[in-house]
C-alpha positions as CSV (number, residue, x, y, z in Angstrom):
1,X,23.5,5.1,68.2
2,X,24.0,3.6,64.7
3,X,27.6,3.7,63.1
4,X,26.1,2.7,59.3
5,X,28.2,4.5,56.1
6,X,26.2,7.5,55.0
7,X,25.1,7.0,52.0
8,X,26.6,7.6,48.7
9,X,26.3,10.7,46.9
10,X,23.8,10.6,44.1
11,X,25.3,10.0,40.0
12,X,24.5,12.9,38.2
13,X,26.9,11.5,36.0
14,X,25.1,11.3,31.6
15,X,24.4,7.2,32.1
16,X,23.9,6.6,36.4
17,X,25.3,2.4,36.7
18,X,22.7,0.6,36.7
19,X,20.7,2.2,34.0
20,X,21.4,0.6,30.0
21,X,23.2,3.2,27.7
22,X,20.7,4.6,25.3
23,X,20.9,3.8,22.0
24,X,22.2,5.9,19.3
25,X,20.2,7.1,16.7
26,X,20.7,5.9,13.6
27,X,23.2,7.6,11.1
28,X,21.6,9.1,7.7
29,X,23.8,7.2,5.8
30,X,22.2,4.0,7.2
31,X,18.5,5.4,6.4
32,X,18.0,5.2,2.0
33,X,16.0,8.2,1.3
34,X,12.7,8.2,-0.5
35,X,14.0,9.6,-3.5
36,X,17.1,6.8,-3.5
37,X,14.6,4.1,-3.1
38,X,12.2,5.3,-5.5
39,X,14.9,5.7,-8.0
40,X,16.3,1.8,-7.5
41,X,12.7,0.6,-7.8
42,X,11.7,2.3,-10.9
43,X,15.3,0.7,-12.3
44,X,14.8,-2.4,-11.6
45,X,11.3,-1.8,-13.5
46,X,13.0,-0.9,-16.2
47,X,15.4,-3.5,-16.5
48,X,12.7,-6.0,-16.4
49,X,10.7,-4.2,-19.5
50,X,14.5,-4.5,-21.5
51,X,15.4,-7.4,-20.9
52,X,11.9,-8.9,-22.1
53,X,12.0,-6.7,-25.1
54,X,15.8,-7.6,-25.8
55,X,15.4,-11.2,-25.4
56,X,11.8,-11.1,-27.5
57,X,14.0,-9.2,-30.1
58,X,17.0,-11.5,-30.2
59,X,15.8,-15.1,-30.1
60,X,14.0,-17.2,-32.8
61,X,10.0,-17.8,-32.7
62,X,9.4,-21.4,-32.1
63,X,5.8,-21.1,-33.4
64,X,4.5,-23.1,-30.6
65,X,5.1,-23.0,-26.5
66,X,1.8,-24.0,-24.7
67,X,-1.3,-26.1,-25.4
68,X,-4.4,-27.1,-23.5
69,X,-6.2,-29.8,-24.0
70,X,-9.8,-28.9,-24.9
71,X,-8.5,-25.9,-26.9
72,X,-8.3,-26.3,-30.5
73,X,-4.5,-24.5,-30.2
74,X,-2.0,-22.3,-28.8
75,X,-3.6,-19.1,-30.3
76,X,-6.8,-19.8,-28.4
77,X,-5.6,-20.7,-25.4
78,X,-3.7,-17.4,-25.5
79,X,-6.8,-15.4,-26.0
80,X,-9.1,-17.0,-23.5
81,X,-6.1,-16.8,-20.9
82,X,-5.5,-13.4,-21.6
83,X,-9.4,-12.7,-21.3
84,X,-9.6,-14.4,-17.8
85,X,-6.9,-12.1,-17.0
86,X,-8.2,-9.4,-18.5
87,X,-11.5,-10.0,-16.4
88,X,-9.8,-10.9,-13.1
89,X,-7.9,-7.2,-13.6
90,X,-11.6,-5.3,-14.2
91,X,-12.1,-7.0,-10.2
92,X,-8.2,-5.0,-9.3
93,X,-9.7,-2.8,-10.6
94,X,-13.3,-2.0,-9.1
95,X,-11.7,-3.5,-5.6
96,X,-9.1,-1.1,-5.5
97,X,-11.4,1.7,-5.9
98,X,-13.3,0.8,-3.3
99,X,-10.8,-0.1,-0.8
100,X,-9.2,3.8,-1.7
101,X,-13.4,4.8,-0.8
102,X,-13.2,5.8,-4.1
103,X,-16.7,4.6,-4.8
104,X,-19.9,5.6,-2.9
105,X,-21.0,1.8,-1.2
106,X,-18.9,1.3,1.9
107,X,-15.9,-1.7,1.1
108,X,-17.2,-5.0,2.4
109,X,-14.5,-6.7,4.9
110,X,-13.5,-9.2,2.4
111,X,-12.6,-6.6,-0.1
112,X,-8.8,-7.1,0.5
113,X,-8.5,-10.3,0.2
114,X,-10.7,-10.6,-3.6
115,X,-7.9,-7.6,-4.4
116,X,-5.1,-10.2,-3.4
117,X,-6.3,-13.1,-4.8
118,X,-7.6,-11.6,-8.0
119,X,-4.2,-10.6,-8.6
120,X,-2.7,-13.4,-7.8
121,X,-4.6,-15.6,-10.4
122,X,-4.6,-12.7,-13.0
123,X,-0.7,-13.4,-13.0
124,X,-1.3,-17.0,-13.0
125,X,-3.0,-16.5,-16.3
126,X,-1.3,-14.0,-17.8
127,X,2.5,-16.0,-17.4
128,X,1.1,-18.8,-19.9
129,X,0.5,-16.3,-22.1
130,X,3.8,-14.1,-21.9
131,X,5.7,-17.7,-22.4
132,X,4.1,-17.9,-25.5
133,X,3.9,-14.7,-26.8
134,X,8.1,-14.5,-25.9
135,X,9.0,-18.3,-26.9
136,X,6.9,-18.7,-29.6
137,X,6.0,-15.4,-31.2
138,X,8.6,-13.2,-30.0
139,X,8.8,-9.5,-30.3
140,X,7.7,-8.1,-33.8
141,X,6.6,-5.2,-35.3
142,X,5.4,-6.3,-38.9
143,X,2.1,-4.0,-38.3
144,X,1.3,-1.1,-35.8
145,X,-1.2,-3.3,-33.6
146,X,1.8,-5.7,-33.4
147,X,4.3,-3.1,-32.7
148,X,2.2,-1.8,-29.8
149,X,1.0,-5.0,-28.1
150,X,4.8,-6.5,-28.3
151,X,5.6,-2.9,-26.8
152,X,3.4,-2.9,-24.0
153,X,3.8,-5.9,-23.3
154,X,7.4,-5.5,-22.0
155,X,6.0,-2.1,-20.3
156,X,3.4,-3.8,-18.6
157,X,5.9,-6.7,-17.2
158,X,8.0,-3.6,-15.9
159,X,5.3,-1.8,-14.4
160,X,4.0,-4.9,-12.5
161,X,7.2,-5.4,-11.1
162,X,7.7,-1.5,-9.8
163,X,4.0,-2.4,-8.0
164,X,5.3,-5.8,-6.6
165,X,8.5,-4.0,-5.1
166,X,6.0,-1.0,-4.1
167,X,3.9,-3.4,-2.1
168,X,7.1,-4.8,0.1
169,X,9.6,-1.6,0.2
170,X,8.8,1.0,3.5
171,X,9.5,5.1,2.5
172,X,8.7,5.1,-1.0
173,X,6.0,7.5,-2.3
174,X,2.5,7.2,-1.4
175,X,1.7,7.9,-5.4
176,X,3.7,5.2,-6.3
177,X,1.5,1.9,-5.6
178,X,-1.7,3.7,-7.5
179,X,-0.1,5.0,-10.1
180,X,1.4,1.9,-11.0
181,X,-1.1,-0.3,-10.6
182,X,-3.1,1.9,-13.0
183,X,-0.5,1.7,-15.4
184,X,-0.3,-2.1,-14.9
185,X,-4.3,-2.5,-15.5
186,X,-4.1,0.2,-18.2
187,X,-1.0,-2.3,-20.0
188,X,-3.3,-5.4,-19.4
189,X,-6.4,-3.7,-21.1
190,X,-4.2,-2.6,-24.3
191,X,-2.6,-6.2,-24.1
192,X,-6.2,-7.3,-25.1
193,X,-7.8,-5.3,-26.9
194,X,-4.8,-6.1,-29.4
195,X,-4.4,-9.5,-29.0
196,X,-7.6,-11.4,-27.3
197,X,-10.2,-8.8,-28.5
198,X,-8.4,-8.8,-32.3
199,X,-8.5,-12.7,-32.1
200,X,-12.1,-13.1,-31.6
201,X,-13.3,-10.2,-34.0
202,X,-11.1,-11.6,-36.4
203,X,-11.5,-15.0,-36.2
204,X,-14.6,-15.7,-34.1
205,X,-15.2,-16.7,-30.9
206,X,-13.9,-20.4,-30.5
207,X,-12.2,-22.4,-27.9
């Protein structure tokens, strides 16, 4: 006849040894609401279109800030650079509609990456051309076309950076990347039709 120890009673006890604790769940203090993280995007947006428009308003035009050699000067290479970009954001543009199936041919595979790396040189271009217009021109307001190009242009820098934050922050509205990216190629269209466009109707179309 065996002698073993009966076995021990089963744990009915919340956590049986053995067995990891379960985690707790997070407190909603630690979790930023939509509405809090919407609210500290579109700030920071904000701040970025002031302090353009304050420092454009505050320091002194040089005249001059970039150059490229086979351009005849500075106000050239702003115009063709703001063309390219200009262009490059028509390709955001027609990309991003199809990639929403917004248009009526099915998106190609390789439609995300043109998006990505249209925008990505469209910025390239249009930097060059900010410099210059901050540096050397500043902001002004001596006419209405140069009251609304200095004007948008400090939008538009805000409302690129709302869409940049948009494209790396998790809970925020599912508006908010469309919206703004409209309102960033809306800005960039504006930008040249008073500045590039106004440049070669006014002077001609030169390099």
């Amino acid at each position: 006849m065996s002698h073993d120890a009966p076995p021990p009673p089963p744990d009915f006890s919340p956590n049986p040894a053995g067995l990891p604790a379960a985690a707790a769940p997070p407190s909603a203090s630690s979790v930023p609401t939509a509405s809090a993280a919407l609210i500290a995007v579109l700030l920071v947006g904000s701040a970025v279109a002031v302090m353009i428009g304050v420092y454009g308003r505050l320091h002194s035009p040089t005249g001059v800030a970039i150059n490229i050699a086979g351009f005849s000067g500075p106000q050239e290479v702003k115009a063709w650079l703001g063309t390219v970009a200009f262009a490059l954001a028509l390709v955001q543009l027609v990309s991003a509609l199809a990639m929403y199936g917004k248009l009526p041919v099915r998106a190609p595979a390789w439609t995300g990456t043109l998006h990505r790396w249209s925008g990505r040189i469209a910025f390239v271009a249009a930097v060059p051309v900010a410099v210059h217009c901050l540096y050397a021109l500043g902001f002004q307001s001596f006419d209405t076309r140069v009251l609304v190009h200095s004007l948008v242009g400090c939008l538009f820098f805000g409302a690129f950076t709302v869409k940049m934050l948009a494209l790396s922050r998790a809970g925020l509205p599912g508006w908010l990347l469309p919206a703004f990216g409209g309102l960033v190629f809306t800005g960039l269209t504006l930008l040249w039709l008073t500045s590039s466009l106004w440049f070669f109707t006014t002077f001609g179309v030169r390099f």
